[in-house]
N, C-alpha and C positions, 0 to 999 in steps of 0.2 A: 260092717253094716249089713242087716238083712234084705238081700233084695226085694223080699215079698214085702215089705213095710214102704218100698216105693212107689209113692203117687205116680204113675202114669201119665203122659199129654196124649192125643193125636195127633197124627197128620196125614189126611183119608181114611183110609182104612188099619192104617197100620198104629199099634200103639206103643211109644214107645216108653221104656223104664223096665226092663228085663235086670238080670245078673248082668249082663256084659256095659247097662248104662251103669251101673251102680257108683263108679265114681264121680259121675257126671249129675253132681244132683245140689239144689235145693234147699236150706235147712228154714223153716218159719219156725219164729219162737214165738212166743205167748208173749206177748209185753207185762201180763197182769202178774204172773209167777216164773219165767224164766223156761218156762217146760217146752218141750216140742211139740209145738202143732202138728206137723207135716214134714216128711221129705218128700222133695218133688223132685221127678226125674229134669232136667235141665237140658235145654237145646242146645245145638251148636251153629256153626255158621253152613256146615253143611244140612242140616235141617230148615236152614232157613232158607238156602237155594231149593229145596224141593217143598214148601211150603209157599214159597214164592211159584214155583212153576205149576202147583196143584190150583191156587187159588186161578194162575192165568188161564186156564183149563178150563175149571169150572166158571168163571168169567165169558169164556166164548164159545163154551159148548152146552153150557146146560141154560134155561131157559130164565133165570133168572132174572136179569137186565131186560129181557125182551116181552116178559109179562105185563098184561091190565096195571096199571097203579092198584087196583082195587084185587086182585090179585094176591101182587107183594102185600096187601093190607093184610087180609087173611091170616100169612103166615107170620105178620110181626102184632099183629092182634094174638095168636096161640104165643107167641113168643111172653110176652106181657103176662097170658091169663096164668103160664106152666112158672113163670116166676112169681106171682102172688100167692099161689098153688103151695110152691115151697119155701113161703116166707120166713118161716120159725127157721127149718133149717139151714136156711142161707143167711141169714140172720145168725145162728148159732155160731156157723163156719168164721162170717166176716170178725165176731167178737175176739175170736180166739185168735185169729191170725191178725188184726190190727190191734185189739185193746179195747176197740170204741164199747161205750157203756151197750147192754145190750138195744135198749129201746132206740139208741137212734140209729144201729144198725138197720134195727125191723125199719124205720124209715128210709134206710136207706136203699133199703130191695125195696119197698114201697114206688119211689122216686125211680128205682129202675126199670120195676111193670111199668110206672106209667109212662115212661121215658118212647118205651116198644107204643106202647097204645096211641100215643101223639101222633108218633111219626108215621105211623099205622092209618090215622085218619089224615094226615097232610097228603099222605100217598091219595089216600083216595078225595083230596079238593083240590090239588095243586092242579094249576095254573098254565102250558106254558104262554107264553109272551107273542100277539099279533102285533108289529108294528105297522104302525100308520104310514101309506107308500108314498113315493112324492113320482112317479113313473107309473109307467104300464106294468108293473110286476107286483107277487102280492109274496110278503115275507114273515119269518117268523123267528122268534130266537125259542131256540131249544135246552133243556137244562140234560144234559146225557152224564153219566158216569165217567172215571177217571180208569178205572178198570182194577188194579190192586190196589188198597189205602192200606198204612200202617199206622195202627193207632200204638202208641207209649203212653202208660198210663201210672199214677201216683199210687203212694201207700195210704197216702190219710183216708179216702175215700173209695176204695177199689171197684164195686159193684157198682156205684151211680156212676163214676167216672167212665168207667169201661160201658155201661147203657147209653151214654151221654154221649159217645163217638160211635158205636157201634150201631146202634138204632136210626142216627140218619145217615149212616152209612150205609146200610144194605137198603136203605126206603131211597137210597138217589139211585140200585142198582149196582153198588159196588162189589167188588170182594172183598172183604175182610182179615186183616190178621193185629194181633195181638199182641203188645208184649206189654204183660203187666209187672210191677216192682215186683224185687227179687223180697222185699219184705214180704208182701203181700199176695202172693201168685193163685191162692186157691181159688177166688172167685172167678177169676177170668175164664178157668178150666171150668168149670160150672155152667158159666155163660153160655160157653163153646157149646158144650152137651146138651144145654137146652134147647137152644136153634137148633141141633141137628134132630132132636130128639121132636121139635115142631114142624118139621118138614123143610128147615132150607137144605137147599141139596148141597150135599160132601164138598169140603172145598172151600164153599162163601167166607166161612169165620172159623178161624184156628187159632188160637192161643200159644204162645210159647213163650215156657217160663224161662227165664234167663237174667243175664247181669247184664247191664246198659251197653258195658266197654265191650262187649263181645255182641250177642244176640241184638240190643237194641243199634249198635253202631253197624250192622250186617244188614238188618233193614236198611236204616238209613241211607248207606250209599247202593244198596241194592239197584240194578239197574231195570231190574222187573217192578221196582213199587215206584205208583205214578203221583202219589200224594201223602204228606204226611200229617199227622196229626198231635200235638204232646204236649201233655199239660206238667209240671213238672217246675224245677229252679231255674232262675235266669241266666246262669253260668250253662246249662245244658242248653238253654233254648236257642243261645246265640248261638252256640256250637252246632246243634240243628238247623238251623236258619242257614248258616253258611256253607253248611254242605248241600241243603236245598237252592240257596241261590245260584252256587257252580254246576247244578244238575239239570237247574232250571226248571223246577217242580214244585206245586205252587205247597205251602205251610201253612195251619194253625199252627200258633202257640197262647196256651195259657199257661203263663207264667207266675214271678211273686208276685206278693203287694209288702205296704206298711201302709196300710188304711190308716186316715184318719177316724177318729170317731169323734163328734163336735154334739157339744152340750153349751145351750145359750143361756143367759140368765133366765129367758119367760120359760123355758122348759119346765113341763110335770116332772118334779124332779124325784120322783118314788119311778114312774116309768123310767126315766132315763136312766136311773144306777142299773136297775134292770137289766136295761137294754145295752149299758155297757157292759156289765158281769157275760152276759149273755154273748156278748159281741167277740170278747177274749178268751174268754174260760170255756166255751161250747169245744168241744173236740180237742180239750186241755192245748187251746191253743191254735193247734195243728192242721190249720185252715189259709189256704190264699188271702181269703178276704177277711181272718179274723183284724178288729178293732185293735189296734197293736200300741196308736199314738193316740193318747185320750188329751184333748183340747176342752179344757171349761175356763168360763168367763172368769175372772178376777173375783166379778163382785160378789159370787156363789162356790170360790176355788175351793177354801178352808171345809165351810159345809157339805158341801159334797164329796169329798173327799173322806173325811171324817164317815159319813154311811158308807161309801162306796167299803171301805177300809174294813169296818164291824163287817157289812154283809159278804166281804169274801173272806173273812177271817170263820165264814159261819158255813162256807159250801162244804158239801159232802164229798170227799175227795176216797175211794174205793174202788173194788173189787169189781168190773165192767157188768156183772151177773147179779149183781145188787139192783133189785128193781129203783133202791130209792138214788142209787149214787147221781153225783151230779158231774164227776170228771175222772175219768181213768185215766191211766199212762201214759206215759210218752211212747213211740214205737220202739224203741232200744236205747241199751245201754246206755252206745256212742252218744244216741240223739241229745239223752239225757244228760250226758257230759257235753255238749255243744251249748244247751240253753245256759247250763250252770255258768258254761264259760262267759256268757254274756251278761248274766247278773254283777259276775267276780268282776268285768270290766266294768258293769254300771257302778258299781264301787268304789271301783278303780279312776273312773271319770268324776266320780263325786256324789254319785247317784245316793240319794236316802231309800233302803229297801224299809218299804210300808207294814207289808205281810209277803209270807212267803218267803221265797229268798234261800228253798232247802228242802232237798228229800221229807215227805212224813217220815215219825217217826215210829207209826204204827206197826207193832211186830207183825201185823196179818199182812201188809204191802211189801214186807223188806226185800222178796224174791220176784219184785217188779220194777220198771222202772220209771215210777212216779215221781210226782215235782207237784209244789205243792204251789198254787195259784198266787201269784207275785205282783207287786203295784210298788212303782219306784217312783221318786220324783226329784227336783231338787237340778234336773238336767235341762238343758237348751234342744231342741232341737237338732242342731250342729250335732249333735254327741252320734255316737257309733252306734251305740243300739238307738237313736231315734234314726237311723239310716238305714240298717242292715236289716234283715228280713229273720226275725230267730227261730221262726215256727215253734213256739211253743207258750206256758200259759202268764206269759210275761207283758203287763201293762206300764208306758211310761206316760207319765200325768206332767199336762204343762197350760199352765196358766196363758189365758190368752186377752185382750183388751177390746178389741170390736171384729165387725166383718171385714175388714180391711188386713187387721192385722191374723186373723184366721186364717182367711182363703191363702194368706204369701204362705206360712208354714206349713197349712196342709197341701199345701202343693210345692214343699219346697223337699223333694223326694225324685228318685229316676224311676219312682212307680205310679204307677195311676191306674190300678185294678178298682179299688171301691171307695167309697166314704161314706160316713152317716152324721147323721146330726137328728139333733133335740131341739124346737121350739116352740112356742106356738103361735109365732108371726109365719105368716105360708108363706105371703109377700118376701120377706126373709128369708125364708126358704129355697122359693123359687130362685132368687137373684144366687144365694151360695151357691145349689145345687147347680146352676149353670156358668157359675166360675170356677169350682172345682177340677182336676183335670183326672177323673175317673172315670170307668166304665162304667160300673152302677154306683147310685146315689140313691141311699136308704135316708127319708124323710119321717121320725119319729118310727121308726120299726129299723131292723136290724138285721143281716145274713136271710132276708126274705128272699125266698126261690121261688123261680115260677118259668114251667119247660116252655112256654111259648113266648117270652121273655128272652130277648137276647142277651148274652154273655160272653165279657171279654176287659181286656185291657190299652189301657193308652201306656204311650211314652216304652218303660223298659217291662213292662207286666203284660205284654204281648201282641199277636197281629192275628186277628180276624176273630170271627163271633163264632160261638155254639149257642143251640136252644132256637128256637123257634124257628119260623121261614129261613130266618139265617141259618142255618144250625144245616139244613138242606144243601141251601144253596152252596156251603163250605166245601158240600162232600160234591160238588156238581160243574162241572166247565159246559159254557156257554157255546151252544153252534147255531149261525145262524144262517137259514135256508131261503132261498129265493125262488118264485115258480115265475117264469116272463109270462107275461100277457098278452105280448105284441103282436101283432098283424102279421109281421116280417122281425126274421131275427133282428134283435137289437134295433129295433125300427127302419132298417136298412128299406 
């Protein structure tokens, strides 16, 4: 391997991916043709003891944490402007190293500017907390920083995900470090350079690319990092969670789902196939909160079903750089043999495959790893893929009879990240949406985001909120301060 062809990380000043890292590296493929993105120089567990010690440094010695609110605004407002700045080619970057079509890339450095810009004006309205005395003393609760955070971060969405931790992370005053998927690692190095490149000072946010079992599990019990953050599969997160609870260090996680998606009989039923296409098939799948378990009424099952079927039998399944495509690839290979495995068992359960159900077969995709947009049905609930989580562009369709018998199965699952539904009873509405046991509930719309909006999960799809006020408060521990007003100490 050519050392020169090795992507580089930092950490301070020093960069590392020379000849002597060159075994130590990296490899991002293209999902769309199989080719090399990148080799990245790759960190080790010694890198991340002196990235751990650089960020405590620049933590209590450089001015960061102790600046105006309005201040840190400034530099995550340039943070925002240098990422909209370089939209296209960050944008370019993300396609090639995830897959994702390119437009919703360009949304997705979109969602990441604004991600810096938000947090950028909460810094400058936030709030802290006077409480009301019941004594001679006057008190206040203070939101202060944690001092190092480690954010772990997903392949599906790399640049929003990593703006989505990192943005109210350094706006609570933290220090920042990084470890993005070993699929996905170019954005996070990107990120890195941009903040430093906006003026936060050396140190705050370092990136380091790395494999989970190594780099991410080196944070994790790290005894320099004081909070964690990690969005990712529920097999990792409990394994997170538990080495955070023996460390006693408080955790985000966002985790899986298996969304319901619910369609009633008074549903517009042109918007709802829509909005289900839209709900499963957006990010070929490969989404926490895609629409995974489709519930329609009985008395609409046949017909809607019957369009839903034509219209995904009609998406444009393609090359990520196709302005028109409508679903690129899975992330790899393996991934692609994972989903397959779960079709073969929907088969194998009983499962009737609708459409889909297998590789295109289009000689332009064969040096990718595509999977062509799938809708089964003929299953219970009970069944394995209406349980397991498959991440990719596979729908299982199941007849359902009233609100009673809906809210039990869509909440008969160890997840409760999102659900959606179609009616056009609000009345109806309102009562599902608050028996459901999700974190968001899409009422006639679908995967709607929105940064000042809280996010998260119930039950096995996670613990604590990103986005909005929350989103702060997660990166923030609570101190609270007393001044006596007495006469004589302690009224003595």
């Amino acid at each position: 391997m050519d050392a020169s062809s090795i992507r580089p990380f930092r950490i301070g000043g020093t960069w590392r991916g020379n000849a002597s890292d060159a075994p130590h590296t990296i490899v991002s493929i293209n999902p769309a043709d199989g080719s090399i993105a990148a080799t990245i120089a790759r960190a080790t567990s010694n890198d991340v003891d002196e990235a751990v010690a650089l960020a405590w440094d620049a933590f209590r010695n450089k001015p960061w944490r102790k600046l105006r609110p309005d201040q840190r605004a400034t530099t995550l407002y340039e943070i925002g402007r240098r990422l909209s700045a370089e939209r296209e080619s960050l944008a370019h970057l993300q396609m090639i190293d995830s897959g994702k079509p390119l437009k919703e890339c360009l949304n997705m450095v979109d969602s990441a500017a604004g991600h810096f810009r938000y947090y950028a004006a909460v810094c400058e309205t936030w709030q802290n907390e006077v409480t009301s005395p019941r004594g001679e003393y006057f008190s206040m609760a203070l939101a202060e920083p944690f001092g190092v955070v480690a954010c772990i971060t997903p392949w599906n969405s790399p640049i929003m995900n990593e703006a989505q931790k990192a943005a109210p992370a350094l706006a609570a005053g933290n220090a920042v470090l990084i470890k993005p998927s070993e699929e996905t690692p170019q954005l996070a190095l990107e990120l890195a350079r941009i903040c430093l490149e906006a003026g936060l000072p050396e140190g705050l946010m370092t990136a380091l690319p790395g494999y989970g079992e190594d780099v991410g599990a080196a944070l994790v019990k790290h005894p320099g990092v004081r909070m964690i953050s990690f969005t990712g599969g529920t097999d990792t997160g409990r394994t997170i969670g538990a080495i955070a609870g023996q460390r006693l260090i408080p955790v985000g996680l966002e985790l899986g789902g298996k969304s319901p998606h619910i369609v009633f009989e008074d549903a517009d039923f042109d918007r709802a196939v829509a909005g289900v296409m839209s709900g499963i098939f957006g990010s070929a799948g490969q989404s926490c909160v895609a629409g995974s378990r489709l519930f329609v009424q009985k008395s609409i099952y046949a017909r809607f079903i019957k369009s839903l079927v034509e219209k995904t039998r009609a998406l444009r399944v393609g090359l990520p750089d196709d302005p028109d495509v409508q679903m690129g690839p899975l992330i790899s290979k393996a991934h692609r043999e994972r989903v397959a495995g779960y079709v073969d068992l929907a088969r194998q359960e009983g499962g009737n495959v609708l459409v889909g159900g297998a590789p295109p077969t289009d000689p332009r995709l064969q040096n990718g790893w595509f999977y062509m947009p799938t809708i089964i049905d003929g299953l219970s609930n009970n069944a394995r893929v209406c349980q397991e989580e498959i991440f990719g562009p596979v729908l299982i369709a199941i007849p359902f009879e009233d609100e009673a018998d809906v809210i039990a199965q869509g909440n008969d699952t160890v997840f409760g990240l999102a659900a959606g539904m179609w009616t056009s009873d609000y009345a109806r509405a309102w009562r599902v949406a608050r028996e459901l046991d999700a974190g968001s509930v899409w009422i006639n719309t679908y995967k709607q985001s929105h940064i000042a909006t809280p996010f998260g999960g119930f039950k096995d799809s996670g613990i604590g909120r990103e986005k909005g006020l929350h989103g702060l408060r997660l990166y923030s521990q609570i101190k609270s301060v007393y001044f006596g007003m007495h006469e004589k100490p302690m009224g003595l």
